[in-house]
N, C-alpha and C positions, 0 to 999 in steps of 0.2 A: 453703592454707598453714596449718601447726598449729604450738603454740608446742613445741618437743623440752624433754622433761621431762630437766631439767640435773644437780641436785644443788643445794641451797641456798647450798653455795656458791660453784659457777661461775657458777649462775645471775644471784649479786648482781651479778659481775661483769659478768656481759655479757648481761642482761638490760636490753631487747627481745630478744630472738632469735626471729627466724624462721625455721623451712626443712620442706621436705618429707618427712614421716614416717608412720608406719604407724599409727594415730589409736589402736591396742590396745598400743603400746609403753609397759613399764612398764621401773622401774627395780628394782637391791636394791643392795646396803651390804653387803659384803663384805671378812674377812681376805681375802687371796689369797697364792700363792706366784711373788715375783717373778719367777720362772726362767719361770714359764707364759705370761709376758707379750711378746707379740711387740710392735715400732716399729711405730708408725701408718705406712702406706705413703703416707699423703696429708699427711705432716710436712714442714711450709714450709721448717724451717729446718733448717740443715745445721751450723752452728760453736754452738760453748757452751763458756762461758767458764770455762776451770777452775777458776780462783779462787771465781769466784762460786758454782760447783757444790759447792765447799768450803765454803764460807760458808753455803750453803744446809743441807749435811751436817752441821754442825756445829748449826745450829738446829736439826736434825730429832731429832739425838742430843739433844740438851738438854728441848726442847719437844715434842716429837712430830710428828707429821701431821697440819699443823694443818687441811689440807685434802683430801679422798680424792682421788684420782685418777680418768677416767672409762674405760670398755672396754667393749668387745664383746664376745660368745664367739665364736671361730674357728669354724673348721670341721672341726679339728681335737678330736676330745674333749677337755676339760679345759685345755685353751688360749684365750689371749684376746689382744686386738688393741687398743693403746692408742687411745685419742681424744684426750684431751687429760691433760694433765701430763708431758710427760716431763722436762723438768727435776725434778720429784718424783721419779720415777722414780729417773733417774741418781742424784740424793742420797742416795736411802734407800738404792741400791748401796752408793754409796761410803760411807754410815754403819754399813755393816754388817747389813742388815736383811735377810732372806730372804723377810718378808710387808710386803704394804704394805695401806694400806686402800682400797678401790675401790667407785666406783659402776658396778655392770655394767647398762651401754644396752642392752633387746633391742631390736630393728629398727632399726637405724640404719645409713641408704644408704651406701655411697662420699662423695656429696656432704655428709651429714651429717658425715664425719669429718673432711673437709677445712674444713669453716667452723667447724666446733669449734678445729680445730687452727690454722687463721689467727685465729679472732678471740680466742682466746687468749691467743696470739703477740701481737699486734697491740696490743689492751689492755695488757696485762704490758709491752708496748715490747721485747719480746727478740727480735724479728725484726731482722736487720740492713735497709738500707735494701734491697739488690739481693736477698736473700730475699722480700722483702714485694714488690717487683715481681712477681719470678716466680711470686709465689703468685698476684696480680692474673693477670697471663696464666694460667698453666692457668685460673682462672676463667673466660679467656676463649674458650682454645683447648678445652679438654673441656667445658665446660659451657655455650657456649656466648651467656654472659654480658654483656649491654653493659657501658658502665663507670658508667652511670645504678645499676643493679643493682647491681653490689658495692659502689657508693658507700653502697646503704640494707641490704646485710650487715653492711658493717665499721662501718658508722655513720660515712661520712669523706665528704667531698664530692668529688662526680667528678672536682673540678680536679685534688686531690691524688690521686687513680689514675692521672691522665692524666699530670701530671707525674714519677709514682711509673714507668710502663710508659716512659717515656721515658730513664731512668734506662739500660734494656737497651739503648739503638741508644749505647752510648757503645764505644769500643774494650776489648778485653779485660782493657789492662792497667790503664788505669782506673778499672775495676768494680772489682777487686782493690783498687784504693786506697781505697775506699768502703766494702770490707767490711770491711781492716785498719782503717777508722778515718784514716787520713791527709788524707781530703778529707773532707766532710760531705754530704749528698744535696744541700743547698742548693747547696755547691758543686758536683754533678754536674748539679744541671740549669741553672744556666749556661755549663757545657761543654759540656749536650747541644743547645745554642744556637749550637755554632759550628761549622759545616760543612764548612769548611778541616782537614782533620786535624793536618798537622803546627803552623796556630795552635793547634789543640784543646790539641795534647800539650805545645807550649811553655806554654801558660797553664798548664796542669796543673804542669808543672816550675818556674814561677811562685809557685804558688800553697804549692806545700811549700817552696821555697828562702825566701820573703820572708814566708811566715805571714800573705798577702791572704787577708782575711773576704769573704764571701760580698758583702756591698755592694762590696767593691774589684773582685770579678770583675764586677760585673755593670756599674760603670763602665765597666771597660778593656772590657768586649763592646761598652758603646753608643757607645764612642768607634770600635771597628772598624768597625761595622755605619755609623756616620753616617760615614767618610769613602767607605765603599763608597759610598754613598747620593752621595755629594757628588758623586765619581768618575764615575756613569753618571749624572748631571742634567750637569753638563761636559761629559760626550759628547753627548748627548739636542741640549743648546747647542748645540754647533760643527755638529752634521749642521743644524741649523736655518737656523744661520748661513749655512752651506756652499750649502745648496738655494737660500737667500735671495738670495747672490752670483749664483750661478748666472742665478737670474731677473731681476735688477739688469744684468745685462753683457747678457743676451739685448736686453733694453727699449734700453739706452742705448748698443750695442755697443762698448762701451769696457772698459779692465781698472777694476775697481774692489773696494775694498779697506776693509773693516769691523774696526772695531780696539773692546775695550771689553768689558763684556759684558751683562746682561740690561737692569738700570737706565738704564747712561748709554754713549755714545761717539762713535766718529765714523766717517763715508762719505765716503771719498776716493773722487772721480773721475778719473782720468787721460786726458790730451789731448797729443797730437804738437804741434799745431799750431792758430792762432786758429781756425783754417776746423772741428776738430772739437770745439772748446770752443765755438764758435757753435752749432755741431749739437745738441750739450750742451743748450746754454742754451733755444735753442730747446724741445725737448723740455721742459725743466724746468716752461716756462714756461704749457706745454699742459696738465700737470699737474693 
């Protein structure tokens, strides 16, 4: 593993970086013409936020480029293939700019452009939450990646991939709530905790009607989950109970009757007549 020569200034950013590259890959510093520049195919993220692409456009115009962008050259003559910046990108569109400034990468894999363009993303915090899952999965589905592994790409610890991939088993409409912003990931994965659907989605409908923080969900789940818990130790009980009767009326062949529950109570034995409460007693007394 070789460290990918970045640009000094991605590199600050996201320097450690490791990944797998062609050990003769240099780089150059180039105007370029934005029209030439293809979407990274391996771009995590899918929404961008207009405002802030404005905002960003509006610095650009004012200040410049304060940071080049990274590319590839196609396969295409004279065309090239984004890695990372495309927020830069978009802006200098929208600011009116036909060149932009670029570091062009020579050799850099598929996989290279994908851990550029997440930990970019990731660093910067423009990934929404269910973006940055899915980029974790293709990590794992194409590349074949534990979650040990992208934990020491992204620099994050495996809990939060694990929790981050868990995000995806939530229903459809939900994820949606989490990319407009309506719930929070913390709020998604205490939903992705609750395995009953239609409780999932009442929570959910909960949690936007009454403005529950992420501790209120995570109460009202341990209050669920412990009366479940309560509910099958009760039953665990009675079949105990039950078997116990059962062997109690075998021994003393009489109806008898267990009232109370694990701590304290009481053993009624029932008798027709002196002659089988003798019997009873007898027996008791063999004990």
């Amino acid at each position: 593993m070789s460290k990918m020569k970045l640009g000094r200034g991605l590199e600050a950013i996201m320097s450690p970086l490791t990944a797998t590259q062609n050990n003769d890959a240099v780089e150059r510093v180039e105007n370029i013409s934005i029209d030439k520049i293809k979407p990274n195919r391996h771009q995590p993220r899918t929404l961008f936020n207009e405002e802030k692409l404005q905002e960003l456009a509006d610095s650009i115009k004012e200040n410049g480029l304060l940071e080049p962008i990274i590319v590839v050259r196609s396969v295409a003559p004279g065309e090239y293939e984004l890695i990372a910046g495309e927020r830069r990108l978009r802006a200098s569109k929208l600011a009116g700019f036909t060149e932009i400034r670029a570091i062009i990468q020579e050799g850099a894999s598929d996989k290279d452009k994908l851990d550029l363009a997440l930990i970019e993303n990731i660093q910067r915090e423009d990934l929404n939450p269910i973006e940055e899952a899915l980029a974790y999965k293709k990590y794992s589905e194409e590349y074949k990646y534990t979650q040990e592994q992208i934990s020491k790409i992204v620099k994050k610890n495996r809990s939060v991939i694990a929790n981050s991939l868990r995000l995806l088993n939530l229903p459809g409409n939900i994820q949606t709530m989490i990319i407009d912003g309506k719930l929070s990931s913390g709020h998604g994965r205490m939903l992705a905790s609750i395995t009953d659907e239609n409780k999932l989605q009442e929570m959910a409908s909960q949690i936007l009607n009454e403005g529950l923080t992420v501790r209120d969900v995570e109460l009202k789940v341990s209050e669920v989950k412990g009366k479940k818990e309560k509910v099958v130790k009760v039953k665990q009980q009675d079949a105990e109970i039950s078997n116990l009767i059962d062997e109690l009326q075998r021994v003393y062949g009489t109806k008898i009757a267990i009232t109370g529950n694990g701590k304290k109570g009481k053993i009624t034995f029932n008798y027709s007549n002196l002659e089988e409460l003798e019997r009873i007693s007898n027996i008791l007394r063999k004990q």
